[in-house]
C-alpha positions as CSV (number, residue, x, y, z in Angstrom):
1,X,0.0,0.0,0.0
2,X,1.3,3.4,-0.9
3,X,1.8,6.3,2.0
4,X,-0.4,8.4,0.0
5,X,-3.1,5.6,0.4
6,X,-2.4,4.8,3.9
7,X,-3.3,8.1,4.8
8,X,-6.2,8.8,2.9
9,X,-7.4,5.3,4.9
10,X,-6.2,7.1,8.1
11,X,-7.7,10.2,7.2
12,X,-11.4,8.8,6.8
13,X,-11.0,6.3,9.8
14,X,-9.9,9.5,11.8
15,X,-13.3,11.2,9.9
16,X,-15.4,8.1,10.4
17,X,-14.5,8.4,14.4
18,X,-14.9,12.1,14.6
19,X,-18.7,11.6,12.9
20,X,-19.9,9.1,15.6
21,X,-18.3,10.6,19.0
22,X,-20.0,13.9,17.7
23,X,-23.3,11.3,17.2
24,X,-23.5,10.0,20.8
25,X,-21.2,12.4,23.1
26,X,-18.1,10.4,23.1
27,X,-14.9,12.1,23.5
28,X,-12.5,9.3,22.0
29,X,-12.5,5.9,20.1
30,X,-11.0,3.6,22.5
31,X,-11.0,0.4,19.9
32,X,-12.2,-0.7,17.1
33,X,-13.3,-4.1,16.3
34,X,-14.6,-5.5,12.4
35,X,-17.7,-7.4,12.7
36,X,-18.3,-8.1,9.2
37,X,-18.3,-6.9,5.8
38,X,-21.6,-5.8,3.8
39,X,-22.9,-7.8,0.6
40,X,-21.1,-7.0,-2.8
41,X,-18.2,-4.3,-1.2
42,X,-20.6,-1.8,0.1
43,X,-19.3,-1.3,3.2
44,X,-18.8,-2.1,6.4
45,X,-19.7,-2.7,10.1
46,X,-17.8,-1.9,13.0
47,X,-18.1,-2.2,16.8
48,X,-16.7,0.8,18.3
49,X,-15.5,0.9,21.9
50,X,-15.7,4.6,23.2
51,X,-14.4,6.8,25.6
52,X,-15.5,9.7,27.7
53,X,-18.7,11.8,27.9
54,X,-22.1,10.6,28.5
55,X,-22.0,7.5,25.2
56,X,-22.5,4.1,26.0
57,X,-19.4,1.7,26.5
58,X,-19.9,0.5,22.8
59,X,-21.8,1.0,19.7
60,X,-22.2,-0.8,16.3
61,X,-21.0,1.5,13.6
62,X,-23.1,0.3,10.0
63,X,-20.6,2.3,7.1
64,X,-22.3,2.4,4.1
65,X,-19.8,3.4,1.2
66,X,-20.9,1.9,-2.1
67,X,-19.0,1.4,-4.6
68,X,-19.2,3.8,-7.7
69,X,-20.3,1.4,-10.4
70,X,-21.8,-1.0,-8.2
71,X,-19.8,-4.5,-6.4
72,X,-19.2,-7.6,-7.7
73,X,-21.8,-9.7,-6.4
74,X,-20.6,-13.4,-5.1
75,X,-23.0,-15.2,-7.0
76,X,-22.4,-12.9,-10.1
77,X,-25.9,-10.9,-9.9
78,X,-24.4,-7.9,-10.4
79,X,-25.7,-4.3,-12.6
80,X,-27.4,-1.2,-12.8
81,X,-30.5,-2.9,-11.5
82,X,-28.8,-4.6,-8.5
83,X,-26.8,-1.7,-7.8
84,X,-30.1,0.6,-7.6
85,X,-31.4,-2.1,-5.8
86,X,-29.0,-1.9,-2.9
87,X,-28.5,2.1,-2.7
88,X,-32.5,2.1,-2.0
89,X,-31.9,-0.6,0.3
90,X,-29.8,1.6,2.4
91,X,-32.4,4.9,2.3
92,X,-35.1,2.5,3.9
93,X,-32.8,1.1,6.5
94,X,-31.7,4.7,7.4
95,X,-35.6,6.0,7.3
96,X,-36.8,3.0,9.3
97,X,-34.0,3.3,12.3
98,X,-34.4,6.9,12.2
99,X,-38.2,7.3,12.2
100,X,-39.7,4.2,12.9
101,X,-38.3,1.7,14.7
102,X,-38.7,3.4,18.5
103,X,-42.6,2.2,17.9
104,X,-40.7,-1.1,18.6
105,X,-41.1,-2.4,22.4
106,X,-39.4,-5.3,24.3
107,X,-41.3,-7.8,22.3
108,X,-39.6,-6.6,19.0
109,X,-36.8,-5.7,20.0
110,X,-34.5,-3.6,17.8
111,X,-30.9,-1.8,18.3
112,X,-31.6,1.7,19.7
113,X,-30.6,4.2,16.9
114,X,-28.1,7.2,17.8
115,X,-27.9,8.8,14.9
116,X,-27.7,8.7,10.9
117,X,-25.5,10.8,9.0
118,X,-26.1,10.4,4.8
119,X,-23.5,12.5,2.7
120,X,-24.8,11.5,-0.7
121,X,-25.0,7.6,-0.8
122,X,-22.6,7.4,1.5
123,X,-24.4,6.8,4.7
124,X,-23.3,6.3,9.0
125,X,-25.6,4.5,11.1
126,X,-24.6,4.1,14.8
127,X,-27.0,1.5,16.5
128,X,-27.1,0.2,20.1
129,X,-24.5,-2.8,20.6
130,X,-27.0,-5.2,20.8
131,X,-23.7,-7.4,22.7
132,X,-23.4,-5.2,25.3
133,X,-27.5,-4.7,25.7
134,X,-27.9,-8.7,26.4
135,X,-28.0,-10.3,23.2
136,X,-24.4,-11.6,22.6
137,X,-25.1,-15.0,20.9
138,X,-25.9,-15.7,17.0
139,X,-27.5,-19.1,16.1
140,X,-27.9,-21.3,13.0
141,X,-29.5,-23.7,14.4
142,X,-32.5,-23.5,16.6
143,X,-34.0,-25.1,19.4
144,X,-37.9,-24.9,20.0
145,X,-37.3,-22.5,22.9
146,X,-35.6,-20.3,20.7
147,X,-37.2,-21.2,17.8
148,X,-40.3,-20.1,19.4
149,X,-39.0,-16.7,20.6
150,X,-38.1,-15.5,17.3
151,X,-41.6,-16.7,16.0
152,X,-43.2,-14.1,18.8
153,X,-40.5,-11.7,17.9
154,X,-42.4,-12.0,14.5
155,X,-45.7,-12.0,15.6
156,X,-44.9,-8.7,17.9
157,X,-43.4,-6.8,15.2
158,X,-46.6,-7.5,12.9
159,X,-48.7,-6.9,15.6
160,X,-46.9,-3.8,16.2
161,X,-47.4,-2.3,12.7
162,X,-50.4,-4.1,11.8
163,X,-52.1,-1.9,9.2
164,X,-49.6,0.9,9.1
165,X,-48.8,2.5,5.8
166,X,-45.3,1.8,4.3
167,X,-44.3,5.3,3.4
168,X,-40.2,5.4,3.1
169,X,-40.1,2.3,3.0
170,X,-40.4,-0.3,0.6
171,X,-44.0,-0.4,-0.8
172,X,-43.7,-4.6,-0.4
173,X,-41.0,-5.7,1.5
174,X,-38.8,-8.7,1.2
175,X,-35.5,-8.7,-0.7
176,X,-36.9,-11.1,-3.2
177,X,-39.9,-9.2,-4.3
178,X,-40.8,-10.2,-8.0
179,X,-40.6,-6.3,-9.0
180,X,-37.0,-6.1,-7.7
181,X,-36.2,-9.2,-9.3
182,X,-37.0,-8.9,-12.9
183,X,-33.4,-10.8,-13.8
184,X,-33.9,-13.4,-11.5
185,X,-37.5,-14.3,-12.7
186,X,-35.2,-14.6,-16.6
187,X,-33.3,-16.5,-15.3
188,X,-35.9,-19.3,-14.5
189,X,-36.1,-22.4,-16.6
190,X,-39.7,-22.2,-18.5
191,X,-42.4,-24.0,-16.0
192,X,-45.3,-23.9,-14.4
193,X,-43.8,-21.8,-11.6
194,X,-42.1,-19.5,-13.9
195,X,-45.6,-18.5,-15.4
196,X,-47.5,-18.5,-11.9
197,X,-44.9,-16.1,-10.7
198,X,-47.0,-13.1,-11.2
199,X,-49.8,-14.3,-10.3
200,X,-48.5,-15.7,-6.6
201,X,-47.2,-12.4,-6.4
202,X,-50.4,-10.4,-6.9
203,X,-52.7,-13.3,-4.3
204,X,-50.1,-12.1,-1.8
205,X,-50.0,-8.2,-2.5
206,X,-53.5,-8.2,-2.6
207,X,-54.3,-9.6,0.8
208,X,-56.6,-8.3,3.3
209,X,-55.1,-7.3,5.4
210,X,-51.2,-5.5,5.7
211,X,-48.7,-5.1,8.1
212,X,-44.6,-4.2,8.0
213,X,-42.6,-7.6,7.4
214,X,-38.7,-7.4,8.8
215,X,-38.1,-8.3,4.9
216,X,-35.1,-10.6,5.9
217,X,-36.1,-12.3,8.7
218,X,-33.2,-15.5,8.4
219,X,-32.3,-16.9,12.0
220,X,-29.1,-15.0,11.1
221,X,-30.7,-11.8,12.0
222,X,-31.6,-12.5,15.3
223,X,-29.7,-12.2,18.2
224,X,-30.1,-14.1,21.4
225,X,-29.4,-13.5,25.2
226,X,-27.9,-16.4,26.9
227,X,-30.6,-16.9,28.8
228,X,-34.5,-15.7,28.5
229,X,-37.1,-15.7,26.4
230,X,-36.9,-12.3,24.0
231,X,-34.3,-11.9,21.2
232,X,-33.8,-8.4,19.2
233,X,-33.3,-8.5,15.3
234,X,-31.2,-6.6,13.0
235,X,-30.8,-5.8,8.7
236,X,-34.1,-3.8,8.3
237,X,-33.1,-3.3,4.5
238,X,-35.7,-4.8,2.9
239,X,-38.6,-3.9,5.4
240,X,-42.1,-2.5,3.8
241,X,-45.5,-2.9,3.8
242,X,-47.1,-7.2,3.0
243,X,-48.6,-10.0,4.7
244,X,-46.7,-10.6,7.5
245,X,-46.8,-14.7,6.8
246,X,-43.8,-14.4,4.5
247,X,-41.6,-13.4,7.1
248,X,-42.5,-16.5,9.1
249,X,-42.3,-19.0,6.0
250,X,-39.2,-17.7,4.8
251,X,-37.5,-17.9,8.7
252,X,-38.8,-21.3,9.2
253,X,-36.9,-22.0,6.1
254,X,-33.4,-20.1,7.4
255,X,-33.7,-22.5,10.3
256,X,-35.3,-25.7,9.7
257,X,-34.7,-28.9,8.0
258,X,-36.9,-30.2,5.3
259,X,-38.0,-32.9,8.2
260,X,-38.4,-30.5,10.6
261,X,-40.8,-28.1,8.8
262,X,-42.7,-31.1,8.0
263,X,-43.2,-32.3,11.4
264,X,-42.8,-28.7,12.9
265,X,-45.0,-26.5,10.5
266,X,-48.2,-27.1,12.5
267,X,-46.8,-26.2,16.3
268,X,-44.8,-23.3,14.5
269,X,-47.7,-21.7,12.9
270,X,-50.0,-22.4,16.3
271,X,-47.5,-20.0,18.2
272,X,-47.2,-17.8,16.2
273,X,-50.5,-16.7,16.0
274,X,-51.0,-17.0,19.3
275,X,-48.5,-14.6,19.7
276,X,-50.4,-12.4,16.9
277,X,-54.0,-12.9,18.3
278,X,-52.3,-11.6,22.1
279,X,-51.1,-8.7,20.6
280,X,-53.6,-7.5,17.7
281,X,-56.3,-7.8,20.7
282,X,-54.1,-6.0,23.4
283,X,-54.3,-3.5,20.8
284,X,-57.9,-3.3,21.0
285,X,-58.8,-5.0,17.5
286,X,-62.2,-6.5,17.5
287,X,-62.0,-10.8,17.6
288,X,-63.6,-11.6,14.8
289,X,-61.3,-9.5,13.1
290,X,-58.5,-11.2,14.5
291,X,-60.1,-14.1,13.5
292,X,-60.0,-12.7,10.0
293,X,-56.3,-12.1,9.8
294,X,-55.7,-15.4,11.3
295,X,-57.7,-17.2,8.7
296,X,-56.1,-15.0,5.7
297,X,-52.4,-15.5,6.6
298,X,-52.5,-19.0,7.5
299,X,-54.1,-19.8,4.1
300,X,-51.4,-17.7,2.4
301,X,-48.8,-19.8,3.7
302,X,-48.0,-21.9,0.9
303,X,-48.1,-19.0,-1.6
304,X,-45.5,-17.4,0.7
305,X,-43.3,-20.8,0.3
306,X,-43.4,-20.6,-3.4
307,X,-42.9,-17.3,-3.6
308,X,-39.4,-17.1,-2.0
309,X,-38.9,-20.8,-4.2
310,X,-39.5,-18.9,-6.9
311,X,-36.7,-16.3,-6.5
312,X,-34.2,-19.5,-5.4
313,X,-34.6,-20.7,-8.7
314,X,-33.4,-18.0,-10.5
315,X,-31.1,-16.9,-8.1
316,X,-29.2,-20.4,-7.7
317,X,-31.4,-23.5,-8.8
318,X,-28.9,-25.5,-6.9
319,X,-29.5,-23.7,-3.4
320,X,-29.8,-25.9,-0.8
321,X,-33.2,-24.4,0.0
322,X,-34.8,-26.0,-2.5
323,X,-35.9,-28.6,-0.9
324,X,-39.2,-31.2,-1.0
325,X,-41.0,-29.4,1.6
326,X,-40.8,-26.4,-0.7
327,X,-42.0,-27.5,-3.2
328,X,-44.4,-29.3,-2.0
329,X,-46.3,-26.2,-1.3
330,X,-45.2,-25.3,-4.8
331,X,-47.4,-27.9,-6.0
332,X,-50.2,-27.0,-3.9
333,X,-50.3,-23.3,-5.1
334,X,-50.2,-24.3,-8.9
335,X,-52.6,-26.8,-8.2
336,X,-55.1,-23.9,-6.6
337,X,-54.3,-21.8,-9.7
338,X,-55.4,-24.8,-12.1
């Protein structure tokens, strides 16, 4: 590396630092530790130890700097479409820590933001340390107890924003929205799914009734204490407005086995919307509307399956995902659209 580059580096670290001790009242950086890179080269996120003032101990430090062209994506989906994709990616996750996420309580629970800084597409977010707050461990695999928390984790947050109106956010969430996916859906080998595609799409846009859905809710996303019952989430990239069953198909898939969702789907379902009838009637929605929803989403759980199926098999139609449980309910949502 050449001096000049090693202290341009030094120079924006140094300007990175200065941004969030000004963000929470910090008077120094004590340490600095990666915790991973973002998708494609976009950035970065960093746990920060501070010093001084009235900050916390610690915060996570989420450094968006994309790439001028766009990165080179690791399966090779890469373009002017995919970059777009990802820069509006970033404007909802800074809108929704910024101005919506404190309607989150303790049974959705969500890193406290700080502050948000945008300078053009670059963009600073400095969140809670969710770590420090109680949450320290990240699973792959779950057991029931925890499998269930993040299933009321879901049901809160729908709960939460049952009915509200998406605005700066994305108008239907999830990162594999058919409308954000366009070279994905070419990709497809000619089928039956391939020509249902819009048509799953538009049954689950059209539901009833609406709520926010995390977007990317993968068991990867959540973060657990070592002991209790509540876990907080993170990535609100692809949050917006749908039917909140996709969230809880596409998680049951980020942590089950194909065996498991067989045997499991029933008892999975069954608490989550227990969770979701405890919290739609705490917040004073009539029961036979509750009833309503209940009887909606649970019906739309297949076409939430094939939905995210259908994006697997343009995205990679080896992925691992793919498996007979999914399509399973593939079959049973062509065979309703027979």
């Amino acid at each position: 590396m050449s001096q000049a580059k090693g202290r341009a580096d030094a120079g924006d670290a140094a300007e990175l630092h200065r941004r969030v001790c000004q963000a929470v009242g910090a008077e120094s950086v004590r340490k600095v530790q990666p915790v991973q890179s973002l998708w494609s080269g976009y950035g970065q996120i960093l746990r920060m130890e501070l010093s001084g003032g009235s900050a916390p101990a610690s915060v996570i430090v989420k450094h968006i700097a994309p790439p001028v062209s766009g990165g080179a994506n690791p399966r090779g989906w890469s373009g002017p479409a995919a970059h777009q994709r990802k820069l509006r990616s970033y404007q909802v996750e800074s809108h929704w820590y910024r101005d919506v996420s404190s309607r989150c309580a303790s049974g959705c629970r969500v890193p406290k933001c700080f502050a948000v800084e945008a300078d053009g597409e670059d963009r600073v977010l400095v969140l809670e340390d969710l770590d420090a707050a109680g949450f320290p461990l990240r699973m792959s695999r779950l057991d029931d107890s925890r499998r269930d928390a993040c299933l009321r984790w879901l049901a809160d947050f729908h709960g939460t924003f049952f009915q509200t109106d998406p605005a700066g956010l994305w108008p239907v969430g999830t990162y594999w929205h058919l409308q954000t996916r366009d070279a994905e859906w070419h990709a497809m080998a000619d089928g039956p799914l391939k020509q249902a595609a819009a048509a799953i799409d538009r049954r689950l846009s059209a539901c009833r009734f609406q709520t926010l859905v995390h977007g990317d809710a993968k068991v990867a996303n959540f973060c657990f204490p070592v002991s209790g019952r509540h876990v907080a989430a993170v990535d609100f990239q692809y949050v917006g407005g749908g039917c909140g069953i996709k969230d809880v198909a596409y998680f049951l898939g980020s942590c089950l086995s194909d065996r498991e969702c067989q045997q499991q789907e029933a008892a999975c379902l069954d608490v989550y919307f227990q969770r979701l009838r405890e919290v739609l009637a705490g917040a004073g929605v009539d029961s036979d509307l509750v009833d309503a929803v209940e009887s909606e989403w649970r019906a739309l759980y297949p076409w939430a399956w094939a939905d995210f199926h259908r994006f697997l098999c343009g995205w990679c139609d080896t992925h691992p995902k793919l498996t007979g449980y999914s399509r399973r309910q593939v079959d049973h949502v062509l065979q309703q659209l027979a």
